[in-house]
PyMOL Python script that loads the backbone (N, CA, C, O; Angstrom):
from pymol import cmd

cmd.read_pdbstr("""\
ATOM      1  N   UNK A   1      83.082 100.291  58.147  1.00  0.00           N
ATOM      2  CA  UNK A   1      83.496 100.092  56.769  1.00  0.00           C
ATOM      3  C   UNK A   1      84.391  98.865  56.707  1.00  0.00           C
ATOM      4  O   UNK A   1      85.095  98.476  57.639  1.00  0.00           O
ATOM      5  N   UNK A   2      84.290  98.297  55.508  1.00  0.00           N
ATOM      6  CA  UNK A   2      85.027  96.639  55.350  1.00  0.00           C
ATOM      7  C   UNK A   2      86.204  97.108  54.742  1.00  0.00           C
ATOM      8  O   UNK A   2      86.351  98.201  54.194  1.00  0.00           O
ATOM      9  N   UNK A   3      87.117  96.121  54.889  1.00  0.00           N
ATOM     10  CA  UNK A   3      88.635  96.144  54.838  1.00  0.00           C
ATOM     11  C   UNK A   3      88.467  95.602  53.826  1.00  0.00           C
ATOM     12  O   UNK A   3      89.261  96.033  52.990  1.00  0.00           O
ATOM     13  N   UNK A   4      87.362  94.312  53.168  1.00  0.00           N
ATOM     14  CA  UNK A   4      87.498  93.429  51.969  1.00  0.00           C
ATOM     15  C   UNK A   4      87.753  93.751  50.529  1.00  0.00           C
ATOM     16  O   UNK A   4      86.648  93.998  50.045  1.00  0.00           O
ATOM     17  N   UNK A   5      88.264  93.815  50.026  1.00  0.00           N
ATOM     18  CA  UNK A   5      88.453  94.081  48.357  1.00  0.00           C
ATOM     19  C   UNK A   5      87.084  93.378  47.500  1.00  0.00           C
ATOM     20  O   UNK A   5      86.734  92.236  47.797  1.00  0.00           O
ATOM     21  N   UNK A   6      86.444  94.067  46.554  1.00  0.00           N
ATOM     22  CA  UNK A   6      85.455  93.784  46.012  1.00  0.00           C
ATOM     23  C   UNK A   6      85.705  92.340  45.460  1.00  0.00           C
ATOM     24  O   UNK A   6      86.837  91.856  45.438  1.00  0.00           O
ATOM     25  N   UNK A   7      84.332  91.518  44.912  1.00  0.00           N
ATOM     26  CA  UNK A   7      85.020  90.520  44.481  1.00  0.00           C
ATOM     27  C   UNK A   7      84.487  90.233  43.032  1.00  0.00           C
ATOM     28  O   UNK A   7      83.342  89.791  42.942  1.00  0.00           O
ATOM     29  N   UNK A   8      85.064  90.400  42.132  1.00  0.00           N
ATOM     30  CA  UNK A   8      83.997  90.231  40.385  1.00  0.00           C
ATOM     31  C   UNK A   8      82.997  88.589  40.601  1.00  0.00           C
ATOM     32  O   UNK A   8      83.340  87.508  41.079  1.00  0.00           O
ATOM     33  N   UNK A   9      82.104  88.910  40.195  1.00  0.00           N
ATOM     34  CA  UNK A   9      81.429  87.687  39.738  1.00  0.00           C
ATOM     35  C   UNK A   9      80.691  88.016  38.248  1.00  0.00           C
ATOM     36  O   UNK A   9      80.324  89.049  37.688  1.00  0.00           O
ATOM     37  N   UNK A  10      80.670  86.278  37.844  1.00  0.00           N
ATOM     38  CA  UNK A  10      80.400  86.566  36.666  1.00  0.00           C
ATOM     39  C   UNK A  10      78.863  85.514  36.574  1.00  0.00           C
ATOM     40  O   UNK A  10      78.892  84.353  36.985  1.00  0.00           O
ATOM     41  N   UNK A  11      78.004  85.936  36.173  1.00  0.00           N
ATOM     42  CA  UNK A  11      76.355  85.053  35.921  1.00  0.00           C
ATOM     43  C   UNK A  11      75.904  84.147  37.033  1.00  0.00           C
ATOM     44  O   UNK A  11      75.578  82.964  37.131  1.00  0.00           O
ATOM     45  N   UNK A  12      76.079  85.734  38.251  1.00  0.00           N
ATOM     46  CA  UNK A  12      75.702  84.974  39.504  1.00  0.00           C
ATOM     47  C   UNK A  12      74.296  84.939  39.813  1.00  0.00           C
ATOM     48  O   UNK A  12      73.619  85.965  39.865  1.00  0.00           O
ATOM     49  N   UNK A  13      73.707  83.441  40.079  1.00  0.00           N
ATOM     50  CA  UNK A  13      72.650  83.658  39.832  1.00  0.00           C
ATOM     51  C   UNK A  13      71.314  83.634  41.189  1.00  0.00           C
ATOM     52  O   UNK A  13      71.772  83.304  42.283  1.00  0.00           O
ATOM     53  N   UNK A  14      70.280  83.847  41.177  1.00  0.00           N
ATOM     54  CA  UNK A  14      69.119  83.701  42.254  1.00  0.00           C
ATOM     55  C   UNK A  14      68.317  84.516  41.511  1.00  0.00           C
ATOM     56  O   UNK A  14      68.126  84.955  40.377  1.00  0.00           O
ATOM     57  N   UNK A  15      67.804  84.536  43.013  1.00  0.00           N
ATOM     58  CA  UNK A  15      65.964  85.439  42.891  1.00  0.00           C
ATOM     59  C   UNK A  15      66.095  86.940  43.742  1.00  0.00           C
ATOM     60  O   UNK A  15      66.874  87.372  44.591  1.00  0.00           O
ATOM     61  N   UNK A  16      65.011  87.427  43.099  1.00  0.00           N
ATOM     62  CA  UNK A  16      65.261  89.179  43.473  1.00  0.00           C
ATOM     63  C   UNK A  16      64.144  89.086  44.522  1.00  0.00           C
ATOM     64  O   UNK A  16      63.227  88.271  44.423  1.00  0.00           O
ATOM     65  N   UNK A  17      64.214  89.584  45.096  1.00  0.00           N
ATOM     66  CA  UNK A  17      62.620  89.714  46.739  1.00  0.00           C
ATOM     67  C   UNK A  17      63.032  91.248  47.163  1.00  0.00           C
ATOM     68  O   UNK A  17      64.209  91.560  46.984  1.00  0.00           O
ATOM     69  N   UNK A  18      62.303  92.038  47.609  1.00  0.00           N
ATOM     70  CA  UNK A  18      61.867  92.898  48.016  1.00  0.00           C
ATOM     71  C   UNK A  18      61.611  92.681  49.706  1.00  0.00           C
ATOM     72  O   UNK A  18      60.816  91.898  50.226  1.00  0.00           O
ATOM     73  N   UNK A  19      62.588  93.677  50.414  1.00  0.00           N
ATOM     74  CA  UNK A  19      62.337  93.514  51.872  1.00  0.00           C
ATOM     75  C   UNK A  19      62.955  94.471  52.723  1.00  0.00           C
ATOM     76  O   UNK A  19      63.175  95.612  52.316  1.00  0.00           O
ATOM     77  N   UNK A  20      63.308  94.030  54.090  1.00  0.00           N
ATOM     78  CA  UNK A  20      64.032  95.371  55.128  1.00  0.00           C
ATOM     79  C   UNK A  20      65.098  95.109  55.115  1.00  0.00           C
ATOM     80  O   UNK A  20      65.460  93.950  55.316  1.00  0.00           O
ATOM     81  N   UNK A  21      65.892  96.029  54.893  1.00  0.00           N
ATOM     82  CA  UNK A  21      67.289  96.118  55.132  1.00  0.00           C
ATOM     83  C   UNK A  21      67.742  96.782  56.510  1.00  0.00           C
ATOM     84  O   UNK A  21      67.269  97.908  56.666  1.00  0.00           O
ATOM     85  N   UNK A  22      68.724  96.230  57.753  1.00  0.00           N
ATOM     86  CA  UNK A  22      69.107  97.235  58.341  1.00  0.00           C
ATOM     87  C   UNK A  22      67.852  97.153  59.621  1.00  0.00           C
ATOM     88  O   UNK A  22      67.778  97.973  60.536  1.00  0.00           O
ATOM     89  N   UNK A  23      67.050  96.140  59.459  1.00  0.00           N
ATOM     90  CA  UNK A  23      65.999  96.225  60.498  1.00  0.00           C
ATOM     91  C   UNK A  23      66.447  96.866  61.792  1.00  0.00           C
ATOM     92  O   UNK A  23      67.550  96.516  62.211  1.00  0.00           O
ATOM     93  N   UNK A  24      65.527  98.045  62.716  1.00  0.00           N
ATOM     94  CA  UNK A  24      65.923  97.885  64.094  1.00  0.00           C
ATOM     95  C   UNK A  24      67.455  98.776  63.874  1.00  0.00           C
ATOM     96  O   UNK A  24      68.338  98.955  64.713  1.00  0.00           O
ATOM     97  N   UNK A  25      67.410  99.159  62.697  1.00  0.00           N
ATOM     98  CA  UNK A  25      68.686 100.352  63.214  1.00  0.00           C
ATOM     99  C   UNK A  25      68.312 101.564  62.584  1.00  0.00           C
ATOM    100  O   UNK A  25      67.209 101.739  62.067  1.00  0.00           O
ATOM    101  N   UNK A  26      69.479 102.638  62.634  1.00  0.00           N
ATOM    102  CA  UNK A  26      68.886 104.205  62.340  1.00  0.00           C
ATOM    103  C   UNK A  26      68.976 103.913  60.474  1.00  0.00           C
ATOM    104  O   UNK A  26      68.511 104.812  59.773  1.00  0.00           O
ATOM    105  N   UNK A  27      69.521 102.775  59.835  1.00  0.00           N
ATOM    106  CA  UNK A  27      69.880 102.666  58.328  1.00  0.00           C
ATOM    107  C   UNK A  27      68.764 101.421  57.323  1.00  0.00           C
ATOM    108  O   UNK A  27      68.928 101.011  56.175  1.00  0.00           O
ATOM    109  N   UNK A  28      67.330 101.009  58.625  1.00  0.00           N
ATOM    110  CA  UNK A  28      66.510 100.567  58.503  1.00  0.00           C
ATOM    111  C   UNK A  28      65.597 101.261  57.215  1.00  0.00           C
ATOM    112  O   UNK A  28      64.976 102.321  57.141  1.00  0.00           O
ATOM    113  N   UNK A  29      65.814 100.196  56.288  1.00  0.00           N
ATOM    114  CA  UNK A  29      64.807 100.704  54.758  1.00  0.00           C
ATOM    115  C   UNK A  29      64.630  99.960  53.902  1.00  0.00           C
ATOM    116  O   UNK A  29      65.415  99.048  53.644  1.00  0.00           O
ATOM    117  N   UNK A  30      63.489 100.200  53.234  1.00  0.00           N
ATOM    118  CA  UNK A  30      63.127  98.918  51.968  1.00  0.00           C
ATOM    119  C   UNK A  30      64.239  98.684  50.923  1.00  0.00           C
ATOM    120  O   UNK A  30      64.565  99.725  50.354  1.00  0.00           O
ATOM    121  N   UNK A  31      64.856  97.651  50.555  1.00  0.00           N
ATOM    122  CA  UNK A  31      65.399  97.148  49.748  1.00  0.00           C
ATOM    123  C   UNK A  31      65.324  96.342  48.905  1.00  0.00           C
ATOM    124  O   UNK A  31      64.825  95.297  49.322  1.00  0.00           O
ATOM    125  N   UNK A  32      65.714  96.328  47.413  1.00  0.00           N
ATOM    126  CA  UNK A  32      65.693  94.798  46.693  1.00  0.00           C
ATOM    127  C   UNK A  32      67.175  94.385  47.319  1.00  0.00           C
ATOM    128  O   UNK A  32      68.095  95.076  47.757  1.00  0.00           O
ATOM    129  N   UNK A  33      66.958  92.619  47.133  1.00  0.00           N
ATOM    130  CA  UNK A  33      68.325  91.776  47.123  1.00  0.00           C
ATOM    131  C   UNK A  33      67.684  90.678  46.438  1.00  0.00           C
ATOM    132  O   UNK A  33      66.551  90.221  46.281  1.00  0.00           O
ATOM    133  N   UNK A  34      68.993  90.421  46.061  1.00  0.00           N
ATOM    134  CA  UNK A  34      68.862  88.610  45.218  1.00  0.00           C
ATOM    135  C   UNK A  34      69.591  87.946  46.440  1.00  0.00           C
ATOM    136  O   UNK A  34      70.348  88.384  47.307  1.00  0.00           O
ATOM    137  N   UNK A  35      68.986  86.547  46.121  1.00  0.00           N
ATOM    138  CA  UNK A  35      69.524  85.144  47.239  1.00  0.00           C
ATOM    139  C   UNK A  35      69.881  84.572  45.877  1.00  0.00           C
ATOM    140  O   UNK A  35      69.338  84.492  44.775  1.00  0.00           O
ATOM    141  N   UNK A  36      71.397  84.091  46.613  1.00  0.00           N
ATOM    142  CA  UNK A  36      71.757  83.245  45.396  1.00  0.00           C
ATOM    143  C   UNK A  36      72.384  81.803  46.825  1.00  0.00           C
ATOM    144  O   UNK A  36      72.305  81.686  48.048  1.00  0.00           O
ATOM    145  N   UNK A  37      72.798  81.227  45.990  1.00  0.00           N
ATOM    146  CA  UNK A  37      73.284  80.119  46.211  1.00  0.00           C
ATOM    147  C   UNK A  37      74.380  80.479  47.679  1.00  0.00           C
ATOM    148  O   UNK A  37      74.609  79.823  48.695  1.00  0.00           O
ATOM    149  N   UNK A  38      74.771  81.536  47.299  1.00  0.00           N
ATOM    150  CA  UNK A  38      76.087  82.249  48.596  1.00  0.00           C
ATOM    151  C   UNK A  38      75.753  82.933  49.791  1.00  0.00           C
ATOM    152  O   UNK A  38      76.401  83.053  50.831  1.00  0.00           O
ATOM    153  N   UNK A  39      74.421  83.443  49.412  1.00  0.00           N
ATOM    154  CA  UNK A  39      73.847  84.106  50.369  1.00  0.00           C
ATOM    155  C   UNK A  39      72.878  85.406  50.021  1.00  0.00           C
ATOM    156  O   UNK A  39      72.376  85.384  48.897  1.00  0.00           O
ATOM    157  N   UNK A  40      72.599  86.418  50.783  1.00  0.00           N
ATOM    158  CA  UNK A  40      71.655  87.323  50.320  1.00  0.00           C
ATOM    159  C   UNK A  40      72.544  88.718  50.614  1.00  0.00           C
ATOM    160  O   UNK A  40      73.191  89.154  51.566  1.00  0.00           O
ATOM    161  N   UNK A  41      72.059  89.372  48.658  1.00  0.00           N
ATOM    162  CA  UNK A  41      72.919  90.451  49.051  1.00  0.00           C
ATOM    163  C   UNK A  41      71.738  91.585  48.684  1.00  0.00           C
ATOM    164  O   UNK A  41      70.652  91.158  48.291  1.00  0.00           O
ATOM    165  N   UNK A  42      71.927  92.865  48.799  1.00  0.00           N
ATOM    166  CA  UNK A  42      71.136  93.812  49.013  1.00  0.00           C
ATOM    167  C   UNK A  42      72.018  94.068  46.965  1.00  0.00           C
ATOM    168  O   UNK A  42      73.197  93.945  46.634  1.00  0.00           O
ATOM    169  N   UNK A  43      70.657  94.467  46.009  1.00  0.00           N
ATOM    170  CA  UNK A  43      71.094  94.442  44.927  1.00  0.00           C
ATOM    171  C   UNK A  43      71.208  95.833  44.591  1.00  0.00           C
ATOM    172  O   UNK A  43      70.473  96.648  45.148  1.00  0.00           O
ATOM    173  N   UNK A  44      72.254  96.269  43.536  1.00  0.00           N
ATOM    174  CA  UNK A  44      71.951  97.834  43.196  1.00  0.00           C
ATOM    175  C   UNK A  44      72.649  97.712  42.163  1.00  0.00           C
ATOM    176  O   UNK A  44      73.407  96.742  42.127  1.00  0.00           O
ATOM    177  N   UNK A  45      72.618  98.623  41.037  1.00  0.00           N
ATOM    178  CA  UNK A  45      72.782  98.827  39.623  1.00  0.00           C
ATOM    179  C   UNK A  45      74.020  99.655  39.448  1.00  0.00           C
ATOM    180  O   UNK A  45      74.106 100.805  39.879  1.00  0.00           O
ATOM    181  N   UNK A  46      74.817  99.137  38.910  1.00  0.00           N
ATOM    182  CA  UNK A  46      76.180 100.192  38.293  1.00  0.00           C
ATOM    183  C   UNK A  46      75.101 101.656  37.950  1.00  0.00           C
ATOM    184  O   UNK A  46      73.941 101.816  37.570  1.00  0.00           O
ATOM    185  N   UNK A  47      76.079 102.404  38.278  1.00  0.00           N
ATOM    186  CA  UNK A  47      75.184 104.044  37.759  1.00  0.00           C
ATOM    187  C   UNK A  47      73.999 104.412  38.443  1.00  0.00           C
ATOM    188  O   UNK A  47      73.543 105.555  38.485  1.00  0.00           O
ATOM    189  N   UNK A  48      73.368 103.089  39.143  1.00  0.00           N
ATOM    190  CA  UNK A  48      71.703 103.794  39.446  1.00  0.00           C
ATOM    191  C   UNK A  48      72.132 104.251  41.070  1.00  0.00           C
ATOM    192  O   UNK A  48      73.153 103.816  41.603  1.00  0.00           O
ATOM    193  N   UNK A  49      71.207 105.170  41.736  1.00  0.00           N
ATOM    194  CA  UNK A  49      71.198 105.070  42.540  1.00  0.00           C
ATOM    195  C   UNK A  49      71.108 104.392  44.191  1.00  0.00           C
ATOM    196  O   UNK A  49      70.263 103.566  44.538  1.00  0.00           O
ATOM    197  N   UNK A  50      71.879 104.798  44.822  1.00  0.00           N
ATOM    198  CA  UNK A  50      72.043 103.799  46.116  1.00  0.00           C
ATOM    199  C   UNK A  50      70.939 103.546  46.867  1.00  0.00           C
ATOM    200  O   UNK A  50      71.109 102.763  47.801  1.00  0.00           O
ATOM    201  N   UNK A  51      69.466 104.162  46.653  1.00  0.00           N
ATOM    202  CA  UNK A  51      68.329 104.126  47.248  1.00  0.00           C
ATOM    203  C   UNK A  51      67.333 104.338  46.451  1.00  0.00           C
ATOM    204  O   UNK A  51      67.411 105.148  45.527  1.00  0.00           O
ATOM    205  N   UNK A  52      66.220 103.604  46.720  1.00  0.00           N
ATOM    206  CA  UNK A  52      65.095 103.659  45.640  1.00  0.00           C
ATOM    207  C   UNK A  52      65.517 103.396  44.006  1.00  0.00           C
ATOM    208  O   UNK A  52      65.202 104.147  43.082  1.00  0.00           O
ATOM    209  N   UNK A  53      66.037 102.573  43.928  1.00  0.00           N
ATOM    210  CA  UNK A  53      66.323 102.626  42.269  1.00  0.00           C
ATOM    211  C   UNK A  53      65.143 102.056  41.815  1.00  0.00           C
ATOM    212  O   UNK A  53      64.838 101.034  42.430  1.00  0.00           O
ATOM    213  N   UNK A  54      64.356 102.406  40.902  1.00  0.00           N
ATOM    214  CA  UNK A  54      62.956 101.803  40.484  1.00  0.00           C
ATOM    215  C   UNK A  54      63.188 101.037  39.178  1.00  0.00           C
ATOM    216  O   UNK A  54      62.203 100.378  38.844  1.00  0.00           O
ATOM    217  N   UNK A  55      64.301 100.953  38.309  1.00  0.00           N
ATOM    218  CA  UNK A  55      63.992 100.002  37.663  1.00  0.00           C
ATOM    219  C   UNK A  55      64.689  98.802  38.188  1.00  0.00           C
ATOM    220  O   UNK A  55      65.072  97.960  37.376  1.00  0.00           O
ATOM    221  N   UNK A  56      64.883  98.644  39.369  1.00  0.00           N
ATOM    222  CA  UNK A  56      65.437  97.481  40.183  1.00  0.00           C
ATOM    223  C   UNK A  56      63.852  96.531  40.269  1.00  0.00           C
ATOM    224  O   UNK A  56      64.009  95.408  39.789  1.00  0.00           O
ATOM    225  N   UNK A  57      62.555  96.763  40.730  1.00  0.00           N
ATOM    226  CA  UNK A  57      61.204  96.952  40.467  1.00  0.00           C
ATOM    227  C   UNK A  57      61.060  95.876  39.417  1.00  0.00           C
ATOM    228  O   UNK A  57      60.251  95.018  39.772  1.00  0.00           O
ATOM    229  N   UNK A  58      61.521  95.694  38.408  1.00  0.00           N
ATOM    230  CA  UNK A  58      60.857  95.193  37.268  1.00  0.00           C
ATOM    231  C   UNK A  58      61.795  93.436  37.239  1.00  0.00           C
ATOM    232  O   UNK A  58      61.689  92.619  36.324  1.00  0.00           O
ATOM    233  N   UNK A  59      62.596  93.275  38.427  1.00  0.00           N
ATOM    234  CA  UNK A  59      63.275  91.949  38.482  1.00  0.00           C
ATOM    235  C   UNK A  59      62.741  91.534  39.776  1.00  0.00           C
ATOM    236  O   UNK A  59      62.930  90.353  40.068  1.00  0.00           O
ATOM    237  N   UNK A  60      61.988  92.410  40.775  1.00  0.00           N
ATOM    238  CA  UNK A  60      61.622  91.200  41.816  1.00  0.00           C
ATOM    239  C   UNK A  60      60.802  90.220  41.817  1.00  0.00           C
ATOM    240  O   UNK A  60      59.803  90.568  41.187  1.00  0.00           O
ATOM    241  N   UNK A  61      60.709  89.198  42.189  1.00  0.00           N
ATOM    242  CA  UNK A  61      59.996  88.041  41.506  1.00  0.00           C
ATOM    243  C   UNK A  61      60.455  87.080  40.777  1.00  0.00           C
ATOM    244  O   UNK A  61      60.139  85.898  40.640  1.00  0.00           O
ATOM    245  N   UNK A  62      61.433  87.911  40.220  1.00  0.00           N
ATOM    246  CA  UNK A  62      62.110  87.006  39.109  1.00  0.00           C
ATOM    247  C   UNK A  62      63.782  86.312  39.415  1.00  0.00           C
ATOM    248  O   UNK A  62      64.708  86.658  40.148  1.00  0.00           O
ATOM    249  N   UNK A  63      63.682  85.752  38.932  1.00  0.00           N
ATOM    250  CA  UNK A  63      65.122  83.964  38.462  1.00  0.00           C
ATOM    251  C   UNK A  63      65.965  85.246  37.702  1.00  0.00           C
ATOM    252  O   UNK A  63      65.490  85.777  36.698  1.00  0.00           O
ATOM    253  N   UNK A  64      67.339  85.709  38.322  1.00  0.00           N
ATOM    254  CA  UNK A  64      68.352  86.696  36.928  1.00  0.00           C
ATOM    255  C   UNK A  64      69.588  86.047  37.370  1.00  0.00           C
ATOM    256  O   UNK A  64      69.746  85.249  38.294  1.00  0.00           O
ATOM    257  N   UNK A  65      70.408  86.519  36.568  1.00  0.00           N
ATOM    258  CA  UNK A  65      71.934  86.834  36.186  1.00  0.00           C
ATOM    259  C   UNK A  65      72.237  87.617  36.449  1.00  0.00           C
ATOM    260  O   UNK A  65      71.678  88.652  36.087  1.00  0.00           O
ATOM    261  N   UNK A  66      73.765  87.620  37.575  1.00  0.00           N
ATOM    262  CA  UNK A  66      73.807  88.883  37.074  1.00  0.00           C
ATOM    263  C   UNK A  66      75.631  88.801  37.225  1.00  0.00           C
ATOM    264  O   UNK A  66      76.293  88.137  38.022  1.00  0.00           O
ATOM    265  N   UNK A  67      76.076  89.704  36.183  1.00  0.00           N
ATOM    266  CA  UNK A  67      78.032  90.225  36.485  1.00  0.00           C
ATOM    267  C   UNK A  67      78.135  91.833  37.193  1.00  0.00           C
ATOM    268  O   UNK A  67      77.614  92.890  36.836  1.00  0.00           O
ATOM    269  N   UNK A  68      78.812  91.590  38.053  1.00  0.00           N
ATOM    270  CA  UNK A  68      79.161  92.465  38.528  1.00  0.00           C
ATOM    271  C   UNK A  68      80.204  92.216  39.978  1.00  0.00           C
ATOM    272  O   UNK A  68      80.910  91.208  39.991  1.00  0.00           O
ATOM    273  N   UNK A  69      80.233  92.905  40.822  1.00  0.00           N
ATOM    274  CA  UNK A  69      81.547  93.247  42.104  1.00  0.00           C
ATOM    275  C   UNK A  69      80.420  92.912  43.709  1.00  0.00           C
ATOM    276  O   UNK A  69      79.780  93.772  44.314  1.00  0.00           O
ATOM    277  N   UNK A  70      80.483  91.705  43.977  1.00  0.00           N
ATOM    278  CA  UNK A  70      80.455  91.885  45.588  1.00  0.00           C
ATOM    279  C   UNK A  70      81.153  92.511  46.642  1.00  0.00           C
ATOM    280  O   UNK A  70      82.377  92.403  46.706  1.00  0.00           O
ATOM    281  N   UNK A  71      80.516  93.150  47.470  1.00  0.00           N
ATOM    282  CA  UNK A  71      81.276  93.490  48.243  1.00  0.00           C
ATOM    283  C   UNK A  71      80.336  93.637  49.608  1.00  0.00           C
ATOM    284  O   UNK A  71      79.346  94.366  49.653  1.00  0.00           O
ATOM    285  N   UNK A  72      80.825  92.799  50.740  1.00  0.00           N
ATOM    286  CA  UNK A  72      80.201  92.716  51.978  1.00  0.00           C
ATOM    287  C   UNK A  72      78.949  92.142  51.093  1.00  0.00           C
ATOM    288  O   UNK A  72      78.953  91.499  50.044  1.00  0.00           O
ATOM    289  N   UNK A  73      77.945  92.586  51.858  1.00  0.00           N
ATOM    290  CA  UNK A  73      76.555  92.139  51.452  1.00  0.00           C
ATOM    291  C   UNK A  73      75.677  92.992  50.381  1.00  0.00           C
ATOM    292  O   UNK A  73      74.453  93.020  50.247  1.00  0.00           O
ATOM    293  N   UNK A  74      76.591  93.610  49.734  1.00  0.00           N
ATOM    294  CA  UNK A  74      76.096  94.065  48.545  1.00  0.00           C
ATOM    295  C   UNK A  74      76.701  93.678  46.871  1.00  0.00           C
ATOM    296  O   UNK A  74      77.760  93.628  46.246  1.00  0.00           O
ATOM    297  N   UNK A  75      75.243  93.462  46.685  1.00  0.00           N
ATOM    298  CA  UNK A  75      75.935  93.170  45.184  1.00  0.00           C
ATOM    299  C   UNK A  75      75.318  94.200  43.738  1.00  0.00           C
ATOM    300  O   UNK A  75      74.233  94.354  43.178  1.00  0.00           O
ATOM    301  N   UNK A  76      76.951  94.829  43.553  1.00  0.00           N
ATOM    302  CA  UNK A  76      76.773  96.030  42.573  1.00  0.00           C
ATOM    303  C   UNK A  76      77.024  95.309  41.290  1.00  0.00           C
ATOM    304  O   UNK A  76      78.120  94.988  40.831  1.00  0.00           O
ATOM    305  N   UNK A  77      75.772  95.094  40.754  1.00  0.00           N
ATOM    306  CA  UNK A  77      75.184  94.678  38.938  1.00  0.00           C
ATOM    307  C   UNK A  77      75.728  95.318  37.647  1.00  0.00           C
ATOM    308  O   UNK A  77      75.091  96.301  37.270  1.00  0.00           O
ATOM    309  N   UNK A  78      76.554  95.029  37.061  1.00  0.00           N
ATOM    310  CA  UNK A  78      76.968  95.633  35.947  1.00  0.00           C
ATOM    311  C   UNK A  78      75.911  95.645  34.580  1.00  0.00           C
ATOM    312  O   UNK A  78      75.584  96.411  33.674  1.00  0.00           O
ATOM    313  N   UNK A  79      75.592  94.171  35.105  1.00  0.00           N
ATOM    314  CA  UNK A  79      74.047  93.554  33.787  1.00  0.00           C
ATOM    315  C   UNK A  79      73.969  92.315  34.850  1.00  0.00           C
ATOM    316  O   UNK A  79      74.708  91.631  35.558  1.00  0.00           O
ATOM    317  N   UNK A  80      72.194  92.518  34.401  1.00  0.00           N
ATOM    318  CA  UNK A  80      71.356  91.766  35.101  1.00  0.00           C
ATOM    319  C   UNK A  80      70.389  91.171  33.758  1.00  0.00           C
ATOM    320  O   UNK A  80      69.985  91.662  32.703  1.00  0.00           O
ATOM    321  N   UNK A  81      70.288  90.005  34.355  1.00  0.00           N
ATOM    322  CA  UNK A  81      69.040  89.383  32.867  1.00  0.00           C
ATOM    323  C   UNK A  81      68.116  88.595  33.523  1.00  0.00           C
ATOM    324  O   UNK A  81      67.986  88.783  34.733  1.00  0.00           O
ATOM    325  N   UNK A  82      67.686  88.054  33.175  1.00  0.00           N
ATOM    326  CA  UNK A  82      66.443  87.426  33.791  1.00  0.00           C
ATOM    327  C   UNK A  82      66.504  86.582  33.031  1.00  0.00           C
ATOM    328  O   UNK A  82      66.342  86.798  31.830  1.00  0.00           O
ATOM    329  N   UNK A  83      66.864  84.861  33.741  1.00  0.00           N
ATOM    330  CA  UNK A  83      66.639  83.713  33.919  1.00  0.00           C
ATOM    331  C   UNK A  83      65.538  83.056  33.474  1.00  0.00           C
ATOM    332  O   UNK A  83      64.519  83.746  33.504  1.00  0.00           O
ATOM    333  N   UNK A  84      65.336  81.306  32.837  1.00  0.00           N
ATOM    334  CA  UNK A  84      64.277  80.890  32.858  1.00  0.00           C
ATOM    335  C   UNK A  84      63.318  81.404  32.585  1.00  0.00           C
ATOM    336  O   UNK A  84      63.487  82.445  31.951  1.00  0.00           O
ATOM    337  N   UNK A  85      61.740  80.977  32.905  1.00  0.00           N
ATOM    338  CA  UNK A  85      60.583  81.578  32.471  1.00  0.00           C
ATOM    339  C   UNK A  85      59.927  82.239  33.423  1.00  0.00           C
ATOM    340  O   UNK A  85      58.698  82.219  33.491  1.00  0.00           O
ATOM    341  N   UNK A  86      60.648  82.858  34.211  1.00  0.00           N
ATOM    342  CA  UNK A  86      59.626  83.679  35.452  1.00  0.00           C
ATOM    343  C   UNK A  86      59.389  84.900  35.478  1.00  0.00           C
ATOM    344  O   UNK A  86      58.679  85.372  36.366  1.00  0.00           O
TER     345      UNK A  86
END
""", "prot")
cmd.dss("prot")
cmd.show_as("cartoon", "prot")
cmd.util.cbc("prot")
cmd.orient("prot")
């Protein structure tokens, strides 16, 4: 567990991809994350669940926004929008 204090961001932006999280360990599982400019964080929704969230689903592929709290390599979405024309 991280010692780091969350960090707010506000209309942080990238792309959502679909992939492995955790490869090669016992916490190995499909995940969405956005790559932004800072790096790649494993994405998840204020309120939704920590696994399988399915309307996470309807942004991979796509250019978003998003505000919400980093922390380590996760980034918890308060609102997410979708960017540009993709």
């Amino acid at each position: 567990m991280s010692d780091a204090a969350p960090r707010h961001v506000e209309a942080l932006r990238g792309r959502v991809t679909r992939g492995v999280f955790g490869k090669g360990t016992k916490s190995e599982r499909e995940a969405v994350f956005i790559t932004t400019a800072e790096g790649r964080f494993v994405l998840r929704r204020k309120g939704g669940p920590a696994m399988g969230d399915e309307a996470l689903e309807a942004y991979v592929g796509k250019d978003v926004a998003c505000d919400g709290f980093v922390l380590d390599s996760t980034l918890l979405a308060e609102r997410i929008a979708i960017v540009g024309g993709t």
